[in-house]
GUMARBA-310999 format. One line per 10 residues: their letters; for each residue x, y, z of N, C-alpha, C. Coordinates in steps of 0.05 Angstrom, whole numbers, plus 5000, padded with zeros to 4 digits. Example, Ala and Ser with C-alpha at 12.3 -4.5 7.8 and 13.67 -1.06 7.14 Angstrom:
<sites>
as) 5264:4886:5156:5246:4910:5156:5264:4934:5156 ~ 5257:4955:5142:5273:4979:5143:5258:5001:5157
</sites>
This chain:
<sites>
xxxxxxxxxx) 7193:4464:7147:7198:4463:7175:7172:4455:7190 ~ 7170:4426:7206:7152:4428:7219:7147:4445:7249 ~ 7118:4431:7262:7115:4452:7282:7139:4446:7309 ~ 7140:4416:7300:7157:4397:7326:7180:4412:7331 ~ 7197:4423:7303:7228:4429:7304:7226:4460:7312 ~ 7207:4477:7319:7199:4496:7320:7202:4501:7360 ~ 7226:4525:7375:7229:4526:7399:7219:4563:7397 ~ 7203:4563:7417:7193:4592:7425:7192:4593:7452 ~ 7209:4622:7454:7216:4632:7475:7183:4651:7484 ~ 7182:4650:7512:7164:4670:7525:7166:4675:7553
xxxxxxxxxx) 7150:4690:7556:7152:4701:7587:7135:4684:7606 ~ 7114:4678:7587:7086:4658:7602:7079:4634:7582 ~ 7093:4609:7584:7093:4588:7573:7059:4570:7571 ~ 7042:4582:7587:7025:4568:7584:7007:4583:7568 ~ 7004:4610:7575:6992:4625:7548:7004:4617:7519 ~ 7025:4617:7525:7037:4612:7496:7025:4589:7482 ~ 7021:4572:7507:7017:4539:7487:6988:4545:7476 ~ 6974:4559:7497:6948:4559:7487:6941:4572:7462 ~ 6959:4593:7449:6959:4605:7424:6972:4586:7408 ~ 6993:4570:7404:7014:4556:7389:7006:4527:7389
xxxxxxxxxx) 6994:4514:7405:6989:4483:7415:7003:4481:7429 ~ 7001:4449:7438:7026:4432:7455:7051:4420:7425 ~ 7048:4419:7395:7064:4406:7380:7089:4419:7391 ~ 7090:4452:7393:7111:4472:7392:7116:4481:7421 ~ 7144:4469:7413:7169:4475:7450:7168:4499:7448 ~ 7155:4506:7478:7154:4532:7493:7179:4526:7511 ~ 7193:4555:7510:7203:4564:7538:7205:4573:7558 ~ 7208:4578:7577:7206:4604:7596:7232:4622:7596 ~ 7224:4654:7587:7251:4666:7573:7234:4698:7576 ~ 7252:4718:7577:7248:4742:7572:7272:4751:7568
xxxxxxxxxx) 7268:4766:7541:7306:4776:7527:7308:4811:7545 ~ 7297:4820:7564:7312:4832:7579:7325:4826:7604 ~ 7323:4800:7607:7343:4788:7623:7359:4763:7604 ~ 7381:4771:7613:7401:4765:7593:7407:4733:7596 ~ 7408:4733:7626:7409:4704:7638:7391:4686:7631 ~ 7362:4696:7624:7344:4678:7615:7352:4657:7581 ~ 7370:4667:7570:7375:4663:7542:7395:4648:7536 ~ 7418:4645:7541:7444:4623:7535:7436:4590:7530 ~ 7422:4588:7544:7411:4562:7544:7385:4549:7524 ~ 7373:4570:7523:7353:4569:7509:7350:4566:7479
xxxxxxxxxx) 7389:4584:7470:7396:4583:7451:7414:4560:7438 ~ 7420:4547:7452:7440:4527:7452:7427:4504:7434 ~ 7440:4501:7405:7430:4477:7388:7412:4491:7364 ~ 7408:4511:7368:7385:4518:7355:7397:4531:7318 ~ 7379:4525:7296:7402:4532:7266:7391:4558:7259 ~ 7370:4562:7268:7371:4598:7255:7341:4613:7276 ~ 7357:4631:7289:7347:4645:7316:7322:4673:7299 ~ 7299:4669:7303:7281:4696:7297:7275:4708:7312 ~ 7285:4733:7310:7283:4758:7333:7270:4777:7323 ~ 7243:4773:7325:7214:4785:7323:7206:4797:7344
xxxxxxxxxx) 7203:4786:7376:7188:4798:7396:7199:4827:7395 ~ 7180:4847:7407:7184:4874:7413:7172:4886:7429 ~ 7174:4911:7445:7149:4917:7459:7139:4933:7432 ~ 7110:4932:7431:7101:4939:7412:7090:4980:7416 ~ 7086:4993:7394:7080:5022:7389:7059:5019:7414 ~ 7059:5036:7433:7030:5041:7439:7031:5069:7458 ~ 7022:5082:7449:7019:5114:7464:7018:5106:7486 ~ 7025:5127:7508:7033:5135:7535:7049:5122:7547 ~ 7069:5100:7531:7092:5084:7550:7106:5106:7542 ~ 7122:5100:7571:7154:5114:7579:7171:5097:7557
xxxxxxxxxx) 7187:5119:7555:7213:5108:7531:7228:5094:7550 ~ 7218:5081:7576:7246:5068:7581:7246:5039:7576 ~ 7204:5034:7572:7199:5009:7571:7211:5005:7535 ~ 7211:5027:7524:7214:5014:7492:7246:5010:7502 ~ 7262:5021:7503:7286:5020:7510:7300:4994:7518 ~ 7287:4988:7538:7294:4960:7553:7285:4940:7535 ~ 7268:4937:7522:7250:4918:7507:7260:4901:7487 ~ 7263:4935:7460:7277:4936:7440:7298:4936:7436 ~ 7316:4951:7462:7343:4962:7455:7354:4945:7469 ~ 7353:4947:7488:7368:4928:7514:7373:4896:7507
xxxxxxxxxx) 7339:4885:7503:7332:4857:7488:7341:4862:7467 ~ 7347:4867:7450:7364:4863:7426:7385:4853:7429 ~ 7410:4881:7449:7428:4873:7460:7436:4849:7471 ~ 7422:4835:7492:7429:4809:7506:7417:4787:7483 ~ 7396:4789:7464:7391:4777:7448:7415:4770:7429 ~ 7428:4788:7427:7448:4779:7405:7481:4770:7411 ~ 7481:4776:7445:7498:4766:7460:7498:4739:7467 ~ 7482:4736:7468:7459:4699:7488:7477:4687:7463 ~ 7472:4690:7432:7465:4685:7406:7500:4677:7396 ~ 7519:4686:7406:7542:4690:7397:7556:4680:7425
xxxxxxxxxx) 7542:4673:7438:7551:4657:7466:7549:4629:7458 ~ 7520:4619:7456:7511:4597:7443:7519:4586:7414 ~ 7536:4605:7401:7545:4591:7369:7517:4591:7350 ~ 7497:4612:7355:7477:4610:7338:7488:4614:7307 ~ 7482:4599:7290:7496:4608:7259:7484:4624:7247 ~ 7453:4635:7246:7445:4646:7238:7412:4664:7250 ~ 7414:4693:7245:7389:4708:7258:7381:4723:7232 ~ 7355:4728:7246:7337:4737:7231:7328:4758:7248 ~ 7332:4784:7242:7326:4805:7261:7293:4821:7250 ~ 7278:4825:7256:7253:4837:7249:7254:4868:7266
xxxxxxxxxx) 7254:4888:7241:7259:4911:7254:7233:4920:7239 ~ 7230:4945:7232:7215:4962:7225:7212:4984:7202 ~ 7188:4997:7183:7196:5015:7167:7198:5050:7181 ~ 7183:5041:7206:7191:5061:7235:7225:5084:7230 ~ 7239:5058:7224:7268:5070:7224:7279:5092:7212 ~ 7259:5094:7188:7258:5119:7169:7252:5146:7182 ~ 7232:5137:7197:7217:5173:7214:7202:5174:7181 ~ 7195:5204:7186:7170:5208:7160:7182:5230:7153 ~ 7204:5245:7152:7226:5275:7141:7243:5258:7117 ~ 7232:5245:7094:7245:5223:7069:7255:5249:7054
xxxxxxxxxx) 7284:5236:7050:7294:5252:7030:7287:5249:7004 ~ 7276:5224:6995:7261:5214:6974:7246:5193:6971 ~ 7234:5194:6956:7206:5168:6943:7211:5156:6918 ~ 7206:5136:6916:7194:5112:6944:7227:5117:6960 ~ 7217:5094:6989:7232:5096:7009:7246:5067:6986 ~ 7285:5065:6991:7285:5040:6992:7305:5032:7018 ~ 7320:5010:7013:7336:4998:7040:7360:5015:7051 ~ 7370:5035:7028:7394:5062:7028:7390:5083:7039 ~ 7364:5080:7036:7351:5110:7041:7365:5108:7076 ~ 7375:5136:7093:7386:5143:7110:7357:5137:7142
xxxxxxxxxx) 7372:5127:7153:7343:5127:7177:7339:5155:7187 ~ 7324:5157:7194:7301:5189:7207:7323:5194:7234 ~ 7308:5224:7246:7306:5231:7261:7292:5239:7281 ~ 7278:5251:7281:7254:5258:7299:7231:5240:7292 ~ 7221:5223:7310:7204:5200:7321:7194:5185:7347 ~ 7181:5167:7337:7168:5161:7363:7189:5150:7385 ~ 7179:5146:7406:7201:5126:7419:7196:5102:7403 ~ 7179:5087:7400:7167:5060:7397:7201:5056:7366 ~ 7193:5083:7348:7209:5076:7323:7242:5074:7329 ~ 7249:5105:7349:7278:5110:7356:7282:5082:7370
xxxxxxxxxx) 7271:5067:7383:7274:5046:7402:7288:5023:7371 ~ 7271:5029:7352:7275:5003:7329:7298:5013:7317 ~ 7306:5043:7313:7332:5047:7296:7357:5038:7319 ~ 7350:5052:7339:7374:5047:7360:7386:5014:7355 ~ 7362:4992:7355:7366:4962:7357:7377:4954:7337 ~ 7364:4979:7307:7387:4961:7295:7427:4970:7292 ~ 7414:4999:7299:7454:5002:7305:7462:4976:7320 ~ 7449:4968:7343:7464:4943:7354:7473:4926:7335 ~ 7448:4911:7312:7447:4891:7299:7470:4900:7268 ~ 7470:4921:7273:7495:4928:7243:7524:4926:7260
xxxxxxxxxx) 7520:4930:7286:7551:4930:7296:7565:4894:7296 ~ 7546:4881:7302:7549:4854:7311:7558:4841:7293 ~ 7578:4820:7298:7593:4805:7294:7579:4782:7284 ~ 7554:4774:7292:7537:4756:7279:7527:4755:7253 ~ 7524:4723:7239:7512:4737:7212:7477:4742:7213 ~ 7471:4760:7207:7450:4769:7212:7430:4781:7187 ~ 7403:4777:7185:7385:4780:7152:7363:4791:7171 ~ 7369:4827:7160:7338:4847:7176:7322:4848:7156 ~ 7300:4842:7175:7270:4852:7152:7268:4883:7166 ~ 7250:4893:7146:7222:4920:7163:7202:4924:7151
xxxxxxxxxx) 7185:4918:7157:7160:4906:7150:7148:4940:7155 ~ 7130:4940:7142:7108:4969:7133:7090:4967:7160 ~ 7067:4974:7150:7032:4980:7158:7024:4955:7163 ~ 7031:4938:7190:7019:4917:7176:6993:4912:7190 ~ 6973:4898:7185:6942:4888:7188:6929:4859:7180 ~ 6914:4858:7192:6904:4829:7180:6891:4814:7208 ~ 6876:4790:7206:6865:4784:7234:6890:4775:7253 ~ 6871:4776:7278:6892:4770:7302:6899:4796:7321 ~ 6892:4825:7313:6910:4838:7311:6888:4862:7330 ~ 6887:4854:7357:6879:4859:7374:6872:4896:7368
xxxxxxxxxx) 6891:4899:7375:6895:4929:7376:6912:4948:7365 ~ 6909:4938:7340:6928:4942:7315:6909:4970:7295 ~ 6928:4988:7286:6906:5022:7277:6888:4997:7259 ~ 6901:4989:7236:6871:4985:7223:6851:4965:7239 ~ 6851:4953:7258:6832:4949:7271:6818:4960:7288 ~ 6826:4981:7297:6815:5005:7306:6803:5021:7292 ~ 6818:5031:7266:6799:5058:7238:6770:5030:7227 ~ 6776:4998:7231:6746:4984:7219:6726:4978:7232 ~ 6732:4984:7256:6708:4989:7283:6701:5017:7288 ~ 6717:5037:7285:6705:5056:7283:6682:5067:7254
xxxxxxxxxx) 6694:5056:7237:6684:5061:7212:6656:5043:7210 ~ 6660:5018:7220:6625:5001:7227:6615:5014:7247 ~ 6623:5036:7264:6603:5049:7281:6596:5081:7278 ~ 6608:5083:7259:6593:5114:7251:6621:5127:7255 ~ 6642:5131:7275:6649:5139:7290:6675:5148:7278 ~ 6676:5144:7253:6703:5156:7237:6698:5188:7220 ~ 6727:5201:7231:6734:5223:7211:6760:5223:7193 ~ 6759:5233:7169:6787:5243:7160:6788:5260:7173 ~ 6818:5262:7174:6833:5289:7185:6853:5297:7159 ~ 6847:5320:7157:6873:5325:7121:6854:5315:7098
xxxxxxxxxx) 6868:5319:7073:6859:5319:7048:6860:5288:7045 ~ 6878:5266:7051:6876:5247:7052:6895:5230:7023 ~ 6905:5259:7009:6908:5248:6996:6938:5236:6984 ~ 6950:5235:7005:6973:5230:7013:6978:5197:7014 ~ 7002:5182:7005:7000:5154:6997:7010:5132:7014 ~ 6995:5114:7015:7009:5099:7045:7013:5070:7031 ~ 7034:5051:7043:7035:5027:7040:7029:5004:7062 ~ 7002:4992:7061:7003:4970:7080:7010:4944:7068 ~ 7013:4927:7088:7020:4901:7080:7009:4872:7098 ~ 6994:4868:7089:6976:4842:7106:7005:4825:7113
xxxxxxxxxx) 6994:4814:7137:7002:4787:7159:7015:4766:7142 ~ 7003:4758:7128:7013:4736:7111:7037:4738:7089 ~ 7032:4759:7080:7068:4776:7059:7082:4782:7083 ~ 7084:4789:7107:7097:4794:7129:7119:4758:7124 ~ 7095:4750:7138:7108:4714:7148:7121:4710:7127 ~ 7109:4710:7105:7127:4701:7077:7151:4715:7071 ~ 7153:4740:7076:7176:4751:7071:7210:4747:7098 ~ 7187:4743:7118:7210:4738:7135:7221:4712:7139 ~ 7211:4691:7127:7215:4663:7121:7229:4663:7099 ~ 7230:4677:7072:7255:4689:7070:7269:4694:7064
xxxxxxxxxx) 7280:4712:7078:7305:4731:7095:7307:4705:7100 ~ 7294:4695:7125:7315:4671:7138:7317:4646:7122 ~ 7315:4645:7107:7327:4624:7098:7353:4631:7079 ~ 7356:4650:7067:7375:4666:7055:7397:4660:7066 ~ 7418:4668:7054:7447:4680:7066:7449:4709:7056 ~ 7435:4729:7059:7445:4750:7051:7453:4763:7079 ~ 7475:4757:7090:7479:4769:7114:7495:4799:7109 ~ 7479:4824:7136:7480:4837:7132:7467:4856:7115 ~ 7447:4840:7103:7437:4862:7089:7404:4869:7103 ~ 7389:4886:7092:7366:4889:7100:7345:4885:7075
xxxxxxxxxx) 7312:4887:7086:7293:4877:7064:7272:4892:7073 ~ 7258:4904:7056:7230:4916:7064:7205:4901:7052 ~ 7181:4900:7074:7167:4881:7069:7141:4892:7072 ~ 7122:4905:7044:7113:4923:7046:7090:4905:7031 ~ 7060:4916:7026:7045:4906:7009:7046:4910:6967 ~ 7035:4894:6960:7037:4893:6928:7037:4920:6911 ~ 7029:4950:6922:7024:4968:6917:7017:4987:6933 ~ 7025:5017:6941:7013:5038:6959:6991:5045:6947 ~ 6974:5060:6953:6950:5069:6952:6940:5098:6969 ~ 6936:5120:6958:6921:5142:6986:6908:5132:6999
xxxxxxxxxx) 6914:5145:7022:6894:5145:7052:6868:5146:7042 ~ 6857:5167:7028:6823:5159:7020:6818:5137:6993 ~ 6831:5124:6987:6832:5092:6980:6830:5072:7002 ~ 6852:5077:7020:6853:5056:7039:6821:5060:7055 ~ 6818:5081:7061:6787:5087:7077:6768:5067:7062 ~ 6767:5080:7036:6743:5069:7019:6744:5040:7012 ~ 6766:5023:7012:6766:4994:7009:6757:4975:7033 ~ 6768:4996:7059:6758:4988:7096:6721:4996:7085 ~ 6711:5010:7075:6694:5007:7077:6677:4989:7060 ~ 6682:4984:7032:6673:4955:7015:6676:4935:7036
xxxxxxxxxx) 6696:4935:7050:6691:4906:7064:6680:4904:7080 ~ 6671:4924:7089:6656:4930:7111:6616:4920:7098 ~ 6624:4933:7083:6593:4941:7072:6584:4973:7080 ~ 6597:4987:7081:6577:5017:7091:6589:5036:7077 ~ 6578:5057:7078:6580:5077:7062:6605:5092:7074 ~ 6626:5111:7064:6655:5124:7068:6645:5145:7084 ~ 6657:5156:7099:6654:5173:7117:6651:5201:7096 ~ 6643:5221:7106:6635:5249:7104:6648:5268:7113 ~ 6652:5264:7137:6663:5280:7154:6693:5290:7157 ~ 6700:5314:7146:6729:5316:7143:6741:5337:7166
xxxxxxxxxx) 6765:5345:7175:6781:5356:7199:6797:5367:7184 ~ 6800:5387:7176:6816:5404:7175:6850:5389:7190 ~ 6863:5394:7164:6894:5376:7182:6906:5394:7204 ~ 6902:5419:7206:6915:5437:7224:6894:5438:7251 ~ 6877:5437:7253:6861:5429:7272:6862:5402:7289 ~ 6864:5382:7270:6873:5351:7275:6899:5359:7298 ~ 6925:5369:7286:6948:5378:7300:6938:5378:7328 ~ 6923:5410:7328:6922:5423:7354:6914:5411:7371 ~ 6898:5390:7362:6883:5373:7385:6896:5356:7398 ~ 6922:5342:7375:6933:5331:7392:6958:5344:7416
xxxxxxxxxx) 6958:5363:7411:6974:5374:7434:6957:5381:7445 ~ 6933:5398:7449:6913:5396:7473:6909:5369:7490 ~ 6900:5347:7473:6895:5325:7477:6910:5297:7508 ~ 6933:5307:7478:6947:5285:7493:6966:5294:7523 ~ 6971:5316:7534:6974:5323:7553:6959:5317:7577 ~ 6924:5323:7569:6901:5326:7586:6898:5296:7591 ~ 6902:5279:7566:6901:5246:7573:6917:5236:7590 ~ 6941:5239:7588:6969:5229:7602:6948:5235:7639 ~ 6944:5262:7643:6940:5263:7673:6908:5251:7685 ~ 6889:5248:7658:6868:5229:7662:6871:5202:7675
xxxxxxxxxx) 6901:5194:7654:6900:5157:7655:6925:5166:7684 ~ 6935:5184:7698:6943:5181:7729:6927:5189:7746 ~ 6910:5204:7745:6883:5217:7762:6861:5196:7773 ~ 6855:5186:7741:6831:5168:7742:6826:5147:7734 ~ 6851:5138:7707:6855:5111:7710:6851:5102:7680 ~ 6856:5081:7670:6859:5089:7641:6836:5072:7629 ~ 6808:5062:7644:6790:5046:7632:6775:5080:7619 ~ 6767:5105:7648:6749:5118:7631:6752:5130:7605 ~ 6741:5127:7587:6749:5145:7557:6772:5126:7545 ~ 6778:5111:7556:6797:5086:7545:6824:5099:7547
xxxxxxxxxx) 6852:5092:7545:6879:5099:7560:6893:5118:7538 ~ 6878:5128:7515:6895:5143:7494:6871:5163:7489 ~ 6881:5186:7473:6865:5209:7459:6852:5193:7429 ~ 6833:5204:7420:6814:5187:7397:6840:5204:7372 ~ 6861:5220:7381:6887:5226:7355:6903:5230:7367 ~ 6928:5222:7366:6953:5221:7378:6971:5243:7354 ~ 6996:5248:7352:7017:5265:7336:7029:5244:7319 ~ 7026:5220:7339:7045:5196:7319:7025:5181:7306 ~ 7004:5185:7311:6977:5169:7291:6975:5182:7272 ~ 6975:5212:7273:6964:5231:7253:6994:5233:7232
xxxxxxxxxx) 7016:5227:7242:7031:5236:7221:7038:5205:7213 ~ 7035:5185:7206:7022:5164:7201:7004:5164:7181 ~ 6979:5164:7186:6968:5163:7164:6959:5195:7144 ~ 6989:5212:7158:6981:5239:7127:7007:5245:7119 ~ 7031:5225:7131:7054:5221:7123:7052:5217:7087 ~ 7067:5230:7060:7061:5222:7040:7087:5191:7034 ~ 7081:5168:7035:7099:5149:7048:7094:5125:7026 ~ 7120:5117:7009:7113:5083:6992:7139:5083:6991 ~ 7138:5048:6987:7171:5042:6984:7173:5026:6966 ~ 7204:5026:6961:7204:5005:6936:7225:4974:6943
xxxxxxxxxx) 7205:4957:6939:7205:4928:6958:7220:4916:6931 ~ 7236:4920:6909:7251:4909:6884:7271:4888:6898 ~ 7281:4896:6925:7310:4888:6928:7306:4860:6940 ~ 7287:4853:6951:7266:4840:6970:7267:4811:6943 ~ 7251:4822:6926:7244:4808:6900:7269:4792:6892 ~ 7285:4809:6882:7311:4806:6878:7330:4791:6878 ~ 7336:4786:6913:7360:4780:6923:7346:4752:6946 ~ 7319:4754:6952:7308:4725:6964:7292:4725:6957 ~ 7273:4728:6932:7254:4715:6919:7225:4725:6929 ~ 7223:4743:6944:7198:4755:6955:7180:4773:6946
xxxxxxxxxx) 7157:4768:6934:7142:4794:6922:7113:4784:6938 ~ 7099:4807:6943:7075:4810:6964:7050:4802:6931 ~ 7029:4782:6960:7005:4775:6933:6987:4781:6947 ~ 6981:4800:6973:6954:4803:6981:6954:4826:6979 ~ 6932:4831:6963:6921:4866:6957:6909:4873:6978 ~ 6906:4891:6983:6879:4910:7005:6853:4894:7003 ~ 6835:4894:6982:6814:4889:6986:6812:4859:6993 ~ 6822:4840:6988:6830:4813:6997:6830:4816:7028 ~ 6858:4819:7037:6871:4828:7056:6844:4837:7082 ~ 6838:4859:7071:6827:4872:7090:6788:4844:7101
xxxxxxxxxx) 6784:4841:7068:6759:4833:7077:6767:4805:7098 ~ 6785:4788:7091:6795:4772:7119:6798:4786:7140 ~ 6805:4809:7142:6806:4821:7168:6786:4827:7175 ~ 6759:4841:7162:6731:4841:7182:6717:4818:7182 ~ 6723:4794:7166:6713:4772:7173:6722:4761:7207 ~ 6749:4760:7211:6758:4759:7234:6740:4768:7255 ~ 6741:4803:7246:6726:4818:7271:6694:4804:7275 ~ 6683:4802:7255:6653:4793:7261:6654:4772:7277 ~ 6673:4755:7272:6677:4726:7283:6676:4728:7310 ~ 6691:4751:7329:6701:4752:7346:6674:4768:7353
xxxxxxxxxx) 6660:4783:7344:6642:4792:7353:6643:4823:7366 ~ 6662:4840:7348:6669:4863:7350:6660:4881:7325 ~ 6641:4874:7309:6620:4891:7296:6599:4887:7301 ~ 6583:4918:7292:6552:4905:7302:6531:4892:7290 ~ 6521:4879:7305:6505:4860:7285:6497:4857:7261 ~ 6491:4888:7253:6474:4881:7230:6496:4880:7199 ~ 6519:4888:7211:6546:4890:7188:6544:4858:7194 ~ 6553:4845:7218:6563:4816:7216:6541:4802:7208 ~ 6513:4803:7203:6502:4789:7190:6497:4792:7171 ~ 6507:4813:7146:6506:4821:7132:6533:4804:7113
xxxxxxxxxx) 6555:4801:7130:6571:4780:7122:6562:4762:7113 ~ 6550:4743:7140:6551:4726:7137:6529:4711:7119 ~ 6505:4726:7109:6491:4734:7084:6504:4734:7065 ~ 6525:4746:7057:6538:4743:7043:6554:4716:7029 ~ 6571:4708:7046:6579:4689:7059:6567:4661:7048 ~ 6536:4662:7055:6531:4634:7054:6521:4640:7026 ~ 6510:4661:7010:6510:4664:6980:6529:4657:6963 ~ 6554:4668:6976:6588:4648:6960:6582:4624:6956 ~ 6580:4607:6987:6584:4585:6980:6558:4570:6968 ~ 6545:4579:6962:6523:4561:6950:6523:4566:6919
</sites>
């Protein structure tokens, strides 16, 4: 597929171009107005419904609601108005919640209950997307990371970790699955190209790993030594209910630059990474040909290459790279 045959919907068309080029047709579109979409859809052979409002502590559930739930809804209405033949829905491994009746997680396994809004917002969307009449191929993609990824946890735990500024919380030794950017794109490319309509796909990295694996590989790529400093997991807890209360009336009192707009541990961060959590991505393999090739240490060291680039470590790590760096290539 080139970039030409390629139509993206957005809210702000000229930001968009500036991320995408001029090759790739921008629209002007937001899928919580419903009216924005009939037209947009019209002609088009297989619709990807990726946008979301994304996880981020202290939104109101009404914005995930409207976003996820709502935009889904008129998304898949616009879609079956227009004669779209085929969607590609991008949901989440969110849908589960972290209360697993068993391990690994796979596509059967029953969705959660008690969760974030950001996740209930992703199970709710896909009841929409299982009710619908459209033929339809869901991904749910894991942990995912890799550059680009502004304000994404592991770009947050590899700046904290280049600045001293990281703790475990818990034993750590509990198992997590991430999955770099690039097994993402690949796997949802696809799903969509597939006909497995109706069914779903999990899109996880080549292997899980413990939390104090994942720490210690963020830190090889880093270059620095693993943190020390451990938190008691029941302590971690308390803080966040101290915490996040006292934050919420900070970022209305005083505004959400001082101390930055979240607590340094949230309830949905912490049970995240001490969640014991892997899935099994066989069906993926299977049924559209998809198996993940970027490991962690790969993975991740593109990701602080990024950050240096951008100039969000400190010096002496990014030239320590880039030392590196020019020793490769020579």
């Amino acid at each position: 597929m080139s970039t030409a045959e390629v139509v993206v919907l957005a809210r702000d068309p000229v930001s968009a171009r500036r991320i995408l080029g001029e090759q790739v047709n921008v629209l002007r579109g937001d899928f919580r107005d419903g009216t924005s979409l009939p037209e947009a859809f019209r002609g088009i052979d297989l619709l990807y419904h990726i946008g979301a409002r994304r996880d981020h502590w202290g939104l109101p559930r009404r914005e995930y609601l409207d976003s996820n739930v709502l935009g889904t809804q008129n998304v898949l209405e616009a879609a079956e108005s227009a004669g779209v033949p085929k969607v590609l829905y991008c949901s989440s491994v969110g849908v589960y919640g972290y209360d697993f009746r068993y391990l690994p997680v796979d596509e059967a396994h029953p969705f959660g209950g008690r969760m974030s809004y950001y996740h209930e917002s992703k199970r709710l969307a896909e009841e929409i997307v299982l009710r619908s009449r459209l033929p339809i191929v869901t991904v749910r993609p894991g942990w995912i990371y890799g550059p680009n990824d502004d304000n994404g946890g592991v770009t947050q735990m590899l700046i904290k970790l280049a600045s001293g500024r990281f703790a475990f919380v818990g034993k750590g030794n509990n198992r997590i699955h991430p999955v770099y950017i690039d097994d993402v794109v690949d796997g949802i490319l696809a799903a969509g190209s597939s006909e497995q309509y109706g069914e779903a796909f999990l899109l996880l990295g080549p292997e899980p790993l413990t939390f104090n694996e994942y720490v210690q590989a963020m830190c090889r790529a880093l270059g620095v030594p693993a943190p020390t400093l451990r938190i008691p997991y029941a302590i971690g807890r308390l803080s966040c209910y101290g915490l996040e209360p006292i934050w919420l009336a900070k970022n209305r009192l005083l505004g959400k630059k001082l101390l930055g707009d979240k607590p340094p541990m949230t309830g949905d961060t912490l049970a995240g990474i001490s969640a014991d959590r892997f899935y099994d991505t066989s069906k993926a393999q299977r049924l559209i040909g998809h198996a993940p090739k970027v490991g962690v240490d790969e993975g991740l060291l593109k990701t602080v290459e990024w950050l240096a680039s951008i100039n969000r470590l400190p010096q002496a790590i990014a030239a320590k790279l880039s030392i590196s760096d020019s020793r490769t290539s020579t």
